[in-house]
C-alpha positions as CSV (number, residue, x, y, z in Angstrom):
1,X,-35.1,-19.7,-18.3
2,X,-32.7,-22.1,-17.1
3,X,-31.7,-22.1,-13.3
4,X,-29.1,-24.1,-11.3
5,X,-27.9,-23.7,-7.8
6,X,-23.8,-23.8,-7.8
7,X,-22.1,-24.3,-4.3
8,X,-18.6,-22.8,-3.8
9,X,-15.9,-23.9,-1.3
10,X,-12.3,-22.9,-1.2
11,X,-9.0,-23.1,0.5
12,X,-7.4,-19.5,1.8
13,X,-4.8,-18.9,-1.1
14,X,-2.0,-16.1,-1.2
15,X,0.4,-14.7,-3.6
16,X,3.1,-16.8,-2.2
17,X,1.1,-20.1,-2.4
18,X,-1.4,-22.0,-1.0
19,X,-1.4,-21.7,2.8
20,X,-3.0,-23.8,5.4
21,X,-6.4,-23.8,6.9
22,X,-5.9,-22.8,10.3
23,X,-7.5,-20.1,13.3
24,X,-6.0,-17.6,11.7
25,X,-8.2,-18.1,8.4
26,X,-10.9,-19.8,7.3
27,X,-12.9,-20.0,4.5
28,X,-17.0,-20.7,4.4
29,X,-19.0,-22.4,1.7
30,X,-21.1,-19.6,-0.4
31,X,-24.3,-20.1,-2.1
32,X,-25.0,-18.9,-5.5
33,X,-27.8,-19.0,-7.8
34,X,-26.4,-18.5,-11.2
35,X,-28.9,-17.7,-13.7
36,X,-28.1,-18.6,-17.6
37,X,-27.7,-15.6,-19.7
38,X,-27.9,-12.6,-17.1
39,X,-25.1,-11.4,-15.4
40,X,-24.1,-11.7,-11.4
41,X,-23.5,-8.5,-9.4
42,X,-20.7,-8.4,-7.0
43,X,-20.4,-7.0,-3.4
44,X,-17.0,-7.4,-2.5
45,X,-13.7,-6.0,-4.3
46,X,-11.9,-9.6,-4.9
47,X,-13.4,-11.4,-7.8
48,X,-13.0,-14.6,-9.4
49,X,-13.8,-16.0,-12.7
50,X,-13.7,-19.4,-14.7
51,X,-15.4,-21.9,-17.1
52,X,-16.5,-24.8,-15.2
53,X,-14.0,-27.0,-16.6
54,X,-10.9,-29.0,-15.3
55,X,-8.6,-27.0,-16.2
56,X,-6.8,-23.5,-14.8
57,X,-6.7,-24.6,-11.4
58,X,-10.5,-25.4,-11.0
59,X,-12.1,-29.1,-10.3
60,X,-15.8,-29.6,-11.6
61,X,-17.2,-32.7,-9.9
62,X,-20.6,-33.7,-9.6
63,X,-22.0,-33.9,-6.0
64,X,-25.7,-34.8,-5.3
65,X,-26.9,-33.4,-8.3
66,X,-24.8,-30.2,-7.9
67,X,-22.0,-28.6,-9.2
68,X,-19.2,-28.1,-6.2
69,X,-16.1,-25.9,-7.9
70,X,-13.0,-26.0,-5.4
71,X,-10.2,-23.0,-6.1
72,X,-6.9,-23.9,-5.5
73,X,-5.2,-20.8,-7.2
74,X,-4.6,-17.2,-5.8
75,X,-7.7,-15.2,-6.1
76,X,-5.6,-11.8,-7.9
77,X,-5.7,-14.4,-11.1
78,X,-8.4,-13.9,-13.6
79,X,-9.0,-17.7,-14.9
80,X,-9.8,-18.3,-18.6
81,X,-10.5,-21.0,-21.1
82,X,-10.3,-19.3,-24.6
83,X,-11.0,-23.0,-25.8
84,X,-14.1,-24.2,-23.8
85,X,-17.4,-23.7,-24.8
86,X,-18.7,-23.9,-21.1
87,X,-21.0,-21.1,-19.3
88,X,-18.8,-18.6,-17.7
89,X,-19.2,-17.9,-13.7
90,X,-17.9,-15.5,-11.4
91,X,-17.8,-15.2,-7.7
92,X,-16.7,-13.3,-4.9
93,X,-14.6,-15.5,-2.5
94,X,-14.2,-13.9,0.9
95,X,-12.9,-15.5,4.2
96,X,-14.6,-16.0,7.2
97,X,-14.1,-12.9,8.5
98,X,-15.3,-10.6,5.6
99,X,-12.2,-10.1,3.8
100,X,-11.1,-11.2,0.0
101,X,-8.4,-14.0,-0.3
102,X,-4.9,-13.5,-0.7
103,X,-4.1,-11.6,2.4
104,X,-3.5,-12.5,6.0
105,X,-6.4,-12.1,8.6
106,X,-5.9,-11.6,12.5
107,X,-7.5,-13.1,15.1
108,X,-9.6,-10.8,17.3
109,X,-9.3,-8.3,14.7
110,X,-5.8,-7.4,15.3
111,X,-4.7,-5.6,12.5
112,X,-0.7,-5.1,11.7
113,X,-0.3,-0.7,12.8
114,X,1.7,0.5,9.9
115,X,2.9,4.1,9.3
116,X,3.4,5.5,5.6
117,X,5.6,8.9,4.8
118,X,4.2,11.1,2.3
119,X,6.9,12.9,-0.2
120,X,8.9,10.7,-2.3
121,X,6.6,7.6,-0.7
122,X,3.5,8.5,-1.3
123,X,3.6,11.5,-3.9
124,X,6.3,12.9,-5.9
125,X,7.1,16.3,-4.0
126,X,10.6,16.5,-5.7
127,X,9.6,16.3,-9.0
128,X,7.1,19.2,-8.3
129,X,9.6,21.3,-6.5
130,X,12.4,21.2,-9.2
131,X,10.0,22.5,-11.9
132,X,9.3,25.1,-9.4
133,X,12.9,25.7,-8.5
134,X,13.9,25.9,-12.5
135,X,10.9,28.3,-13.3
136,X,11.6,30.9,-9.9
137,X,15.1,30.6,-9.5
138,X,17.0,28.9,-12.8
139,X,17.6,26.3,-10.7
140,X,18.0,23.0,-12.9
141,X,18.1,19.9,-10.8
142,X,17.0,16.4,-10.9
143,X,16.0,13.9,-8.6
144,X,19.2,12.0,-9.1
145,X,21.3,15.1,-7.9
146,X,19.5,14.9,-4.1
147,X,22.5,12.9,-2.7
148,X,21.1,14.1,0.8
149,X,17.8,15.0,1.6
150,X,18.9,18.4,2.1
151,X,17.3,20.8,0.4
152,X,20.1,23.9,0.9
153,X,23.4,21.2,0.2
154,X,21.9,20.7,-3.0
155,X,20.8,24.4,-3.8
156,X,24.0,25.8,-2.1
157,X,22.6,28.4,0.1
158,X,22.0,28.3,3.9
159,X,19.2,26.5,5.2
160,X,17.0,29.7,6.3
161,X,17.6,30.2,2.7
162,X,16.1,26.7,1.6
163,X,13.6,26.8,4.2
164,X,12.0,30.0,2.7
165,X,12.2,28.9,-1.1
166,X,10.2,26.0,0.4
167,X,7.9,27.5,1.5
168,X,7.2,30.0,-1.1
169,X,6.9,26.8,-2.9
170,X,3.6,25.7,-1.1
171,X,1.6,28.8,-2.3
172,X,2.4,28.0,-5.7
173,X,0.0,26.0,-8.5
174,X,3.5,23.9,-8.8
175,X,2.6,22.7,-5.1
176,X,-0.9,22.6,-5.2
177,X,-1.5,20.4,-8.3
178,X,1.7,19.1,-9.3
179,X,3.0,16.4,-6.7
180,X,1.1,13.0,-8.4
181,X,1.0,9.9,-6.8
182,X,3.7,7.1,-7.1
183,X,2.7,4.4,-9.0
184,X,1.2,1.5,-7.4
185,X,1.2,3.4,-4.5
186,X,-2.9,4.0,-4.6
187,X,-3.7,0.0,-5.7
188,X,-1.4,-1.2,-3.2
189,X,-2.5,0.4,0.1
190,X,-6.1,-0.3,-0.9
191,X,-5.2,-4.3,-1.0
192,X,-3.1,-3.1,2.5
193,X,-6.0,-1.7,4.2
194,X,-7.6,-5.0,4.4
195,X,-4.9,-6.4,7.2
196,X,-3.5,-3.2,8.2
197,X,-4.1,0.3,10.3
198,X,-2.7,2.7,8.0
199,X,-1.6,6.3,9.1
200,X,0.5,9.2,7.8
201,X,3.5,9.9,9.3
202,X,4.5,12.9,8.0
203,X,7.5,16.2,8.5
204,X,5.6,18.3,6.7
205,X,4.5,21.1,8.5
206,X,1.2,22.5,10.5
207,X,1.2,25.4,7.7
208,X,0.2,22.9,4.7
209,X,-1.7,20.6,7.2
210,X,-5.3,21.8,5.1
211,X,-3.7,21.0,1.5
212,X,-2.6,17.7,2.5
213,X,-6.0,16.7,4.1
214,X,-7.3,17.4,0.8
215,X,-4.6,15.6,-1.6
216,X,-4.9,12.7,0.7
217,X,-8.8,12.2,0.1
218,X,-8.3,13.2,-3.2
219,X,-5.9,10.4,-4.1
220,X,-6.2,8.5,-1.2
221,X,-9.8,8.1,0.1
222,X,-10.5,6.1,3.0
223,X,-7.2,4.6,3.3
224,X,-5.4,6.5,6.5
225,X,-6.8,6.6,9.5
226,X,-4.9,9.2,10.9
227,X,-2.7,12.2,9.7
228,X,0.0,13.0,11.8
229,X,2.4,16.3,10.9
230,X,5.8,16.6,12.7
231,X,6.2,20.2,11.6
232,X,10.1,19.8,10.6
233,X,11.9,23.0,8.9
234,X,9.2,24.9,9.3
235,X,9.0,28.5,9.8
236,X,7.0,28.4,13.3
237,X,6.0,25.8,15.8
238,X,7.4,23.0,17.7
239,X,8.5,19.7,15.8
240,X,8.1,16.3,16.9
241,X,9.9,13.3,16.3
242,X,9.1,10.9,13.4
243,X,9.9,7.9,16.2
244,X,7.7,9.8,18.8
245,X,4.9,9.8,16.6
246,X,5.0,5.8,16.0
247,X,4.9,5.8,19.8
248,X,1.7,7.6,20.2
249,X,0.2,5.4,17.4
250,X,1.4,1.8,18.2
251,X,3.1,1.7,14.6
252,X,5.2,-1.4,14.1
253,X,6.3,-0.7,10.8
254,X,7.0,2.6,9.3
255,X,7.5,2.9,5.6
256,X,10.2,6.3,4.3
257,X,12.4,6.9,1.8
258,X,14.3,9.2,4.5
259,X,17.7,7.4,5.9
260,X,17.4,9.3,8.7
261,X,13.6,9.1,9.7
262,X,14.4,5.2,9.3
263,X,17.2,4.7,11.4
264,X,15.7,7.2,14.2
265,X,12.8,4.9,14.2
266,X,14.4,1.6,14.2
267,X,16.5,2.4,16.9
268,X,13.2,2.9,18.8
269,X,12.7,-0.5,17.5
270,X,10.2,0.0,15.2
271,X,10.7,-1.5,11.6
272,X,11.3,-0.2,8.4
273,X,10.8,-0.4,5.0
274,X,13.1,2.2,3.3
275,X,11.6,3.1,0.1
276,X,13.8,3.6,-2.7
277,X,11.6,4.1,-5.6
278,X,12.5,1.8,-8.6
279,X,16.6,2.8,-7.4
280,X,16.0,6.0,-8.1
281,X,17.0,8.1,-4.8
282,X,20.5,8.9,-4.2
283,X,19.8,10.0,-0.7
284,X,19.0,6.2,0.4
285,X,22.4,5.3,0.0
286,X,23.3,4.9,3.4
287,X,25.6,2.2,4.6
288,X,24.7,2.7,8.6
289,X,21.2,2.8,7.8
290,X,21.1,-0.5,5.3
291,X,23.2,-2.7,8.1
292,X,20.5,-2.2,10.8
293,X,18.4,-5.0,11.3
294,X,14.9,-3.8,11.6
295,X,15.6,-1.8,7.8
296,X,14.5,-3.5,4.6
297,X,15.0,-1.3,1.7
298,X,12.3,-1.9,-1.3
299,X,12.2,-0.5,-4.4
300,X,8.5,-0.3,-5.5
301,X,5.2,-0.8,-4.0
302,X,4.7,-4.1,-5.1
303,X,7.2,-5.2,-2.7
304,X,6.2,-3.4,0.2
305,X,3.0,-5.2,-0.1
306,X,5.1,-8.8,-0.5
307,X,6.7,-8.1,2.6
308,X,4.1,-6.6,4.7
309,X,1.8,-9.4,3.6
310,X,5.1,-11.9,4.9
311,X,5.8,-10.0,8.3
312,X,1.7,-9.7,8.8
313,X,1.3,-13.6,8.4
314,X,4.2,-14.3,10.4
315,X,2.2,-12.4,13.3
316,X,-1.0,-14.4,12.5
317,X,1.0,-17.7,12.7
């Protein structure tokens, strides 16, 4: 059996391009012994594969009797040559400080404190709720209808009213194993989680606190390092402010889809992404909220991850 040593070396690459070599990430040289016909096994979660050709973004050049490969593209991109007949390798590329490519690192460990929302962010609540509403109380609605994110405008009855319906709601199988994650949402915050402190920010309240423990680890494992409830229209308890928690946990970014969550907390001067899935929530539309400078509405969680990767780099830089 036929062994060769390959040595690896890379430039840090990101989505957006290839970005300089500086203290704020570096890249080693990686050893590999590549054995012909066996496959490798991978450690890390960014992987990277190509024939040992010229092409796609990959230099072969002979260097004292060994094979030195150089990657100059983003490491997300699987690279192929249907029309090459050379061996196929594959590699993990990490950076120096033990994370994949393609997203920022800070120095000393310093990782961007970011906040995420839960319902309508993170999970669709509404969704659940409506089917609930239409099989208890021949309430037809649909997402588009929520012009506020006010559950008794919308239902026309009082708000002790709403509040109650809501909560009947939770004990419900509608509740319990109906609200499914928003796409990209899962994929996303795992890439996140490499150059961020994730937490939930949450209103939901101290009553359903157990249940969404469990449908965060469910869906979410490992991602959050903290749950925070505010306990808003709930039946019992004090509340606390959405901006109040982002105090406690150093958050400087706080991702919701509510307008006035968002404006609460930018006025405290933390930043926001206002999440208005794929254009789809009516209750965004707010004018006052848009025109304040620490908002950025996003429509998907691709571009959260776009921008946090931007505003994390610009901290590194």
């Amino acid at each position: 059996m036929a062994i060769s040593e390959l040595q690896f070396s890379a430039v840090s690459c990101y989505p957006f391009g290839r970005r300089r070599q500086d203290d704020c990430s570096r890249v080693e040289s990686i050893g590999l012994i590549e054995t012909r016909n066996s496959a490798f096994r991978y450690s890390s979660a960014s992987r990277l594969s190509s024939f040992l050709n010229r092409k796609n973004g990959f230099d072969k050049r002979a260097h004292g009797g060994r094979t030195r490969v150089h990657a100059i593209a983003p490491p997300a991109q699987l690279f192929r040559d249907s029309t090459g007949s050379f061996e196929e390798v594959a590699v993990d590329l990490m950076n120096g400080f033990g994370e994949p490519l393609g997203f920022p690192s800070q120095q000393n460990n310093e990782k961007m404190v970011v906040a995420v929302d839960i319902d309508e962010v993170l999970g669709s609540f509404l969704h659940a709720m409506n089917r609930f509403m239409a099989d208890r109380y021949a309430l037809d609605h649909e997402v588009s209808e929520y012009y506020v994110y006010e559950f008794f405008r919308v239902w026309k009855c009082s708000p002790a009213e709403a509040d109650v319906r809501v909560h009947e709601f939770y004990k419900t199988p509608y509740f319990r194993f109906g609200v499914d994650p928003i796409p990209g949402a899962q994929s996303v915050l795992r890439n996140l989680s490499a150059f961020c402190d994730l937490s939930i920010v949450t209103s939901r309240q101290n009553v359903i606190r157990g249940h969404t423990h469990d449908w965060i680890e469910k869906h979410f494992p490992g991602v959050f390092q903290q749950i925070q409830f505010g306990n808003h229209f709930a039946l019992s308890g004090n509340s606390r402010p959405k901006s109040e928690i982002c105090r406690s946990l150093g958050a400087q970014v706080l991702i919701d889809d509510n307008p006035r969550y968002a404006l609460e907390c930018a006025e405290a001067g933390v930043k926001v992404l206002l999440f208005n899935y794929r254009n789809s929530y009516p209750w965004c539309k707010d004018c006052l909220v848009g025109s304040h400078g620490l908002v950025t509405e996003v429509c998907s969680w691709e571009e959260v991850e776009r921008q946090l990767i931007s505003w994390s780099t610009s901290l590194c830089s």
